[in-house]
C-alpha positions as CSV (number, residue, x, y, z in Angstrom):
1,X,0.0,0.0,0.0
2,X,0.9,3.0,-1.0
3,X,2.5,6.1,1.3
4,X,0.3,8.4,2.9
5,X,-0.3,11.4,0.8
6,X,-1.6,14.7,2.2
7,X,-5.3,15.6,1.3
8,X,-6.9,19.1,2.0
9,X,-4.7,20.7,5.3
10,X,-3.6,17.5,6.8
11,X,-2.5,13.9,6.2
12,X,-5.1,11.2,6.5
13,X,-4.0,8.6,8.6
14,X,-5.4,4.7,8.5
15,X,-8.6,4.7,11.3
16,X,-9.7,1.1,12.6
17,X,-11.6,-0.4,15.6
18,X,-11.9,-4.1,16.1
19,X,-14.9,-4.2,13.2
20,X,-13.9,-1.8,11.1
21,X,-10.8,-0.2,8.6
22,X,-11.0,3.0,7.1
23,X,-8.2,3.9,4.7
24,X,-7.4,7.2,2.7
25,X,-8.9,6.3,-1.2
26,X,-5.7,6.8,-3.0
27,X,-6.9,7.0,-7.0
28,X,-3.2,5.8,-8.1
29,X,-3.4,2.9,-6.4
30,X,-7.0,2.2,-6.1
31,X,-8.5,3.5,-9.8
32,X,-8.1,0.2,-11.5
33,X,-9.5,-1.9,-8.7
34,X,-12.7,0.5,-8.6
35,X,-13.2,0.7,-12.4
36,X,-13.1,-2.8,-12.9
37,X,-14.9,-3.7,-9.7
38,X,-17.9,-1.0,-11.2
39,X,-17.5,-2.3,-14.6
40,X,-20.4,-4.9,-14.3
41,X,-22.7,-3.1,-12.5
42,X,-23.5,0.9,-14.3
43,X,-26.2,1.4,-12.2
44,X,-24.4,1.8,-8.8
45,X,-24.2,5.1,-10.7
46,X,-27.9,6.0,-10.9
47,X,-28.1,8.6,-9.2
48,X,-24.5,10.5,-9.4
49,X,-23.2,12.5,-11.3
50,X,-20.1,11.5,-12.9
51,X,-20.2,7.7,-14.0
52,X,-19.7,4.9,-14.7
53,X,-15.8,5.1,-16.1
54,X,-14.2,3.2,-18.7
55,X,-10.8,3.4,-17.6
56,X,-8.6,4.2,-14.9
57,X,-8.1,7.6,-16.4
58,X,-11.2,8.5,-17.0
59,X,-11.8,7.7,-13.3
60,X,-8.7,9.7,-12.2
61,X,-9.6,12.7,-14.2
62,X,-12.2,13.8,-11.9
C-alpha cells in the first residue's frame, strides 16, 4: 500500500476499531480496482453524477 499522501490541510492517517478499517482512497493505487470492480454493474451510478468510467483515467480525471 501506498504512502500516505496529504489531502486538503492534513494527512489522513489509517482509522480502525476491532470491526472496522478505514483507509485514505488513494486513485493511483485504487483506480483500476474501482473501475473494474464497477464495470459490471453501471447502475451503482444512478443517481451520481459522474459515471460509470471506462478506464482508470477516466476515473482519475475527476
Amino acid at each position: 500500500m501506498p504512502a500516505p499522501e496529504p489531502v486538503f490541510c492534513f494527512l489522513i492517517r489509517r482509522l480502525e476499531n476491532n470491526r472496522t478499517i478505514l483507509l485514505p482512497f488513494h486513485f493511483s493505487f485504487y483506480a483500476e480496482l474501482f473501475v473494474q470492480g464497477t464495470k459490471e454493474t453501471p447502475e451503482l451510478f444512478s443517481y451520481v453524477s459522474q459515471g460509470p468510467f471506462l478506464t482508470a483515467a477516466d476515473f482519475e480525471a475527476l
